[in-house]
C-alpha positions in Angstrom: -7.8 -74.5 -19.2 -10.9 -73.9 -17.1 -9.0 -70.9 -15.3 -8.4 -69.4 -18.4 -12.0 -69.9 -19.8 -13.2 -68.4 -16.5 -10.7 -65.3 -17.0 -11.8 -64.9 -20.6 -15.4 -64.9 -19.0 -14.2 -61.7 -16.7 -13.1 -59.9 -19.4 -15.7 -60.1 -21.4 -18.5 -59.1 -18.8 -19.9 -55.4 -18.7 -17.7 -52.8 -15.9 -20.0 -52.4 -13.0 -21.5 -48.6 -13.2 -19.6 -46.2 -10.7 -21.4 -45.2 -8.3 -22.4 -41.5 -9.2 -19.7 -38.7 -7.4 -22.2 -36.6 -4.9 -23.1 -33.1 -5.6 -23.7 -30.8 -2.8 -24.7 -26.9 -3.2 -21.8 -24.5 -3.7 -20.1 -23.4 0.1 -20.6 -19.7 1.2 -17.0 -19.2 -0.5 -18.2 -20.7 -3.6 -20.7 -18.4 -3.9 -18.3 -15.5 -2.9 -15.9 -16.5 -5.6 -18.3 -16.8 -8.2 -19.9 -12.8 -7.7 -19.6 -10.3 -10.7 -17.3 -7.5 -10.5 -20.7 -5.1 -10.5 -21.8 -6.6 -7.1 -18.1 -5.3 -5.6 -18.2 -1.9 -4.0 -14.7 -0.1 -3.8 -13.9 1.3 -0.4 -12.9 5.4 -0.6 -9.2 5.5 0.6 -10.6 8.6 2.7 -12.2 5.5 4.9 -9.4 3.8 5.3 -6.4 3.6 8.0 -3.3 1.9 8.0 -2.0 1.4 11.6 1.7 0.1 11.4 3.1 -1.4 14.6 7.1 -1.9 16.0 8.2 -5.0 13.9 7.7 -8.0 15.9 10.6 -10.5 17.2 11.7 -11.6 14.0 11.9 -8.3 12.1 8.4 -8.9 10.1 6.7 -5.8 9.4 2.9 -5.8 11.1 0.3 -3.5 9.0 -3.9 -3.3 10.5 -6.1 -2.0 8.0 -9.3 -0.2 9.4 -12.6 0.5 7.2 -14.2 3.9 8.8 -18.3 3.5 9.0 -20.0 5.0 6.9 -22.7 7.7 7.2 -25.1 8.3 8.8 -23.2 6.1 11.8 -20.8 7.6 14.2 -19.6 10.5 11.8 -18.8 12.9 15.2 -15.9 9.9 16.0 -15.2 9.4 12.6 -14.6 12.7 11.4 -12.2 13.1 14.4 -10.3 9.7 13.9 -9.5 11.5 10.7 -8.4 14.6 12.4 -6.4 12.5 14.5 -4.9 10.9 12.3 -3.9 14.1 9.8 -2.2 15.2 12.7 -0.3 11.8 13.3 -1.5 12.2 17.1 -1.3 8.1 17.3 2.5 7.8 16.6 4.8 7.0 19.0 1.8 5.9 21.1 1.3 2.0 22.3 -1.1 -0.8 22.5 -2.4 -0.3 26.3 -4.5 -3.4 26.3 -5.0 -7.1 25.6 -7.9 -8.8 27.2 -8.7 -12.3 26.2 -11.8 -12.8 24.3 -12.6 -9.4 24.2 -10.5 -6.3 23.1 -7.2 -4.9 22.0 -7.1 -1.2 22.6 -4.5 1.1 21.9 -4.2 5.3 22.4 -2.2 7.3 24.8 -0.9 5.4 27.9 -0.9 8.3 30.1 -3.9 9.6 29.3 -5.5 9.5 32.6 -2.6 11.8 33.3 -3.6 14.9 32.5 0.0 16.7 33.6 1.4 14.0 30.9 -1.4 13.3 28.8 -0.6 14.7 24.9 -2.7 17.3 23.7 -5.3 16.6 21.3 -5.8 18.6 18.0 -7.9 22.1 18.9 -10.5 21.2 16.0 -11.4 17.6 17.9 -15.5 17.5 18.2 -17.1 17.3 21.2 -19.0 14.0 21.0 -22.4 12.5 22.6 -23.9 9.0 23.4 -26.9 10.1 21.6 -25.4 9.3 18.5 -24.7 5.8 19.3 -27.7 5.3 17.6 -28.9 6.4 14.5 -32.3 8.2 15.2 -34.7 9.7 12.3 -33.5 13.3 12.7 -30.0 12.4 11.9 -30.9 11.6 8.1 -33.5 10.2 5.9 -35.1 6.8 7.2 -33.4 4.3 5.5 -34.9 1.4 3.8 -33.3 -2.0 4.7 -33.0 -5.1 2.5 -34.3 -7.1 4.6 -33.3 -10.9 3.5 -36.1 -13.6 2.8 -33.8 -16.1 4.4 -32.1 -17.5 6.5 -33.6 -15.6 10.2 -31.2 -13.7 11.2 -31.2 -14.6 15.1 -30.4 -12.5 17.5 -30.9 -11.3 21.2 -29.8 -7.9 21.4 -32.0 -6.6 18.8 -35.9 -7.1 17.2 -34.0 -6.9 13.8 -30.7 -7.7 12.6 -29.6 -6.3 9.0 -26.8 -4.9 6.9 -26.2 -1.2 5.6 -23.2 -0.2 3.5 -21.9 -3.3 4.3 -21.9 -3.1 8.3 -24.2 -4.9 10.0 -26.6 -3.4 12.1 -29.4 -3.8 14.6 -32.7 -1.8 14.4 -35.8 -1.0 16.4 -38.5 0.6 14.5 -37.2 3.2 12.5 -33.7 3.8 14.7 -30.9 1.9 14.1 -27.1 1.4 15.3 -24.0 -0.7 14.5 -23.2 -4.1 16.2 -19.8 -5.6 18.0 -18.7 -7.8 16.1 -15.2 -9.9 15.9 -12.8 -7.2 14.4 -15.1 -4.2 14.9 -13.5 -1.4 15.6 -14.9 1.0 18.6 -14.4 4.0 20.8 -12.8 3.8 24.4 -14.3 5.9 27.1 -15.5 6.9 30.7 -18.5 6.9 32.7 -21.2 8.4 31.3 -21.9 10.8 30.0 -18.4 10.8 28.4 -18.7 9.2 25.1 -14.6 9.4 24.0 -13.2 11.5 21.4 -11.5 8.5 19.4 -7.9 8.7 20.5 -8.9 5.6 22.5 -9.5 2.8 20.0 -10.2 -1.1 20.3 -11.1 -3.9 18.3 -12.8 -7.1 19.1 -10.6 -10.2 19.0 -13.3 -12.7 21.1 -16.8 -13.9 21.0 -18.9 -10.7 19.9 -19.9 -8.6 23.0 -22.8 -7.7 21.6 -23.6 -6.0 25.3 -21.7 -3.2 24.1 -24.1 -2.2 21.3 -25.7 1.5 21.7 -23.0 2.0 25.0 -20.3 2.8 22.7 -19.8 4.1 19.5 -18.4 2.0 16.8 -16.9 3.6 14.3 -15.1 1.0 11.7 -14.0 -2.4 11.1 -10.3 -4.4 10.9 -10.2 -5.7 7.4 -6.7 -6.7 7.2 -4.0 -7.3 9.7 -6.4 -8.3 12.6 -3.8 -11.4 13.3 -1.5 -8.5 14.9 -3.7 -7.9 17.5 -5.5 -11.0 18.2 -2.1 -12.6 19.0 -1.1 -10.3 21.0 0.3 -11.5 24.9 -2.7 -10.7 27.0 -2.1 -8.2 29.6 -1.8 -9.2 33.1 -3.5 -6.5 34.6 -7.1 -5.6 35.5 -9.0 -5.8 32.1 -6.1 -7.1 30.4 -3.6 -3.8 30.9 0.2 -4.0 30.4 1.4 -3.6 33.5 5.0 -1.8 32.4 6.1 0.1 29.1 8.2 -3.0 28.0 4.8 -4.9 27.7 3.4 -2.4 25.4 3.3 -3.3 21.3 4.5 0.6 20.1 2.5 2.3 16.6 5.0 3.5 14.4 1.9 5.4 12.8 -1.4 5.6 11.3 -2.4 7.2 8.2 -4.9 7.8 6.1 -4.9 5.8 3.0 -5.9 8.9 1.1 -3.0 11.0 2.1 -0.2 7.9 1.3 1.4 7.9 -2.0 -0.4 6.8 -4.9 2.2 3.9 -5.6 1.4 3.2 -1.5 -2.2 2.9 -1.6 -4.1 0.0 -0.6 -7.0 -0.8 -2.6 -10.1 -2.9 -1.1 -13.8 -3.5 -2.1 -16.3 -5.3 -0.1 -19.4 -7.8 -1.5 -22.5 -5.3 -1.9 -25.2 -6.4 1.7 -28.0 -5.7 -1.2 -27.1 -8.1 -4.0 -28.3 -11.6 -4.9 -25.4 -13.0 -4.1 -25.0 -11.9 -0.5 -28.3 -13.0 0.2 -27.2 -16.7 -1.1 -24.1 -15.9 1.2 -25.9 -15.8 4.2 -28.0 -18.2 3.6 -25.7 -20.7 3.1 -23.7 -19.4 6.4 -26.9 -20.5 7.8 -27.6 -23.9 6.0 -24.7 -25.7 5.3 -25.1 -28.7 3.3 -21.7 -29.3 1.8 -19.9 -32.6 2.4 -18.5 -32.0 5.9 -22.0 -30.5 7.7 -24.6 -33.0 9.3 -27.6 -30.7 10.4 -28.2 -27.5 9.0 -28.7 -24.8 12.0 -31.8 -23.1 9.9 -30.4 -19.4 11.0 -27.4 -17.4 11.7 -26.5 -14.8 14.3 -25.6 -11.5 12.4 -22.1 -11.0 13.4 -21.2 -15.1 11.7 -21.7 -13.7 8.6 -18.8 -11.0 7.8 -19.5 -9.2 4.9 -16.4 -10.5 2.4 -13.5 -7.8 2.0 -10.4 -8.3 -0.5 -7.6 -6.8 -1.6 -7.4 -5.1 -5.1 -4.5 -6.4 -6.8 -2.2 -3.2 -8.0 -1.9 -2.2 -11.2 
């Protein structure tokens, strides 16, 4: 009897209060998910590339999407990457290179060999390291969001920013594109040789930020950079293939623009002067969702990639 009085007794009594669930701020991702359509920029198909590569072991097809820069950076490289690619110089060619934590380049392999070399287009620009950086004669001083927080760290430059969605280092009014992972730049030789952009590479390590106003970059990987970051690292100097076999061979690259309509990728990138890219890289730089101890109170330029996606067709 007393065991079912005490039982009764249980029931009766008031549920304990839950303990409340914890909130935490929304995660840089959050925040990228939630943005309006009117904060999305599309990217012109004139300033895009689609590099296909050979199919890899198992028959899978292997596609690298590449955003051009936009003006006023690089445009002497740019506008002959175009012309290059009109002329489908890069097919047939090879990727040359895999060094680990640092670049994947592709481009002729004999073309040191000027007996074997093949010819570039006749309208190919002659380029110069002065335009590695953007100085005031070039174009109109530009006038940079700069964002209230978080500091935007860096060693390389007095200021790190963002401009049509690259991000960029400045020094008083001159200003130049960073190497970031997946940035796309221009191989060349001692200076003052500045390349022509039939030698192209693309970041797959740590940023080498050391690069910045020696070379010219002149885009960005936006999709497919998992084809050349997994690449088998070459076993000569700076990460060379040592034989042909070695080599991963480019079927082509195009221009999205001159594809068929029905083929055309479509991408858009988060606008570097919105609200909500501002919240983006300030929560890159204090994280204080469930998993994060110790906020790091700034961010170094290149860990905060500006958010790309795919346009669903139709």
């Amino acid at each position: 009897m007393r065991t079912l009085v005490i039982a009764a007794a249980l029931l009766a009594a008031p549920a304990l209060a839950a303990e409340p669930a914890a909130t935490y701020p929304p995660t840089p991702s959050e925040i990228v998910a939630a943005a309006p359509q009117s904060e999305w920029v599309a990217i012109d198909p004139k300033d895009l590339l689609v590099m296909t590569l050979a199919p890899d072991t198992a028959g899978r097809e292997r596609k690298v999407v590449i955003q051009l820069i936009p003006r006023p950076f690089s445009q002497t490289w740019v506008t002959n990457i175009r012309t290059l690619a009109q002329a489908h110089w890069w097919d047939g060619l090879a990727i040359v290179r895999a060094q680990d934590n640092y670049v994947v380049q592709w481009g002729d392999p004999d073309g040191e060999d000027k007996a074997k070399a093949r010819p570039l287009p006749a309208d190919i620009r002659p380029t110069s390291e002065a335009e590695y950086i953007d100085h005031p004669r070039f174009g109109p001083p530009h006038v940079f969001k700069i964002l209230p927080t978080p500091v935007l760290e860096d060693a390389y430059a007095p200021l790190t920013t963002f401009e049509g969605g690259f991000p960029v280092g400045r020094d008083g009014r001159d200003r130049w594109p960073v190497h970031c992972y997946g940035s796309v730049g221009v191989g060349r030789d001692v200076s003052p040789n500045a390349g022509t952009g039939a030698e192209l590479y693309t970041v797959i390590g740590h940023a080498p930020r050391h690069l910045d106003r020696n070379i010219a970059v002149v885009g960005r990987v936006i999709e497919g950079i998992e084809h050349l970051s997994t690449l088998p690292r070459g076993t000569e100097a700076l990460g060379f293939y040592a034989t042909p076999a070695e080599r991963t061979p480019i079927v082509s690259v195009r221009l999205v623009s001159e594809l068929p309509k029905a083929e055309q990728p479509k991408f858009e990138y988060l606008s570097t002067e919105t609200d909500t890219f501002a919240r983006y890289a300030n929560a890159r730089a204090n994280r204080h969702d469930a998993f994060f101890i110790k906020p790091a109170g700034g961010v170094d330029v290149c860990n905060v990639p500006v958010p790309v996606r795919r346009v669903p067709a139709g």
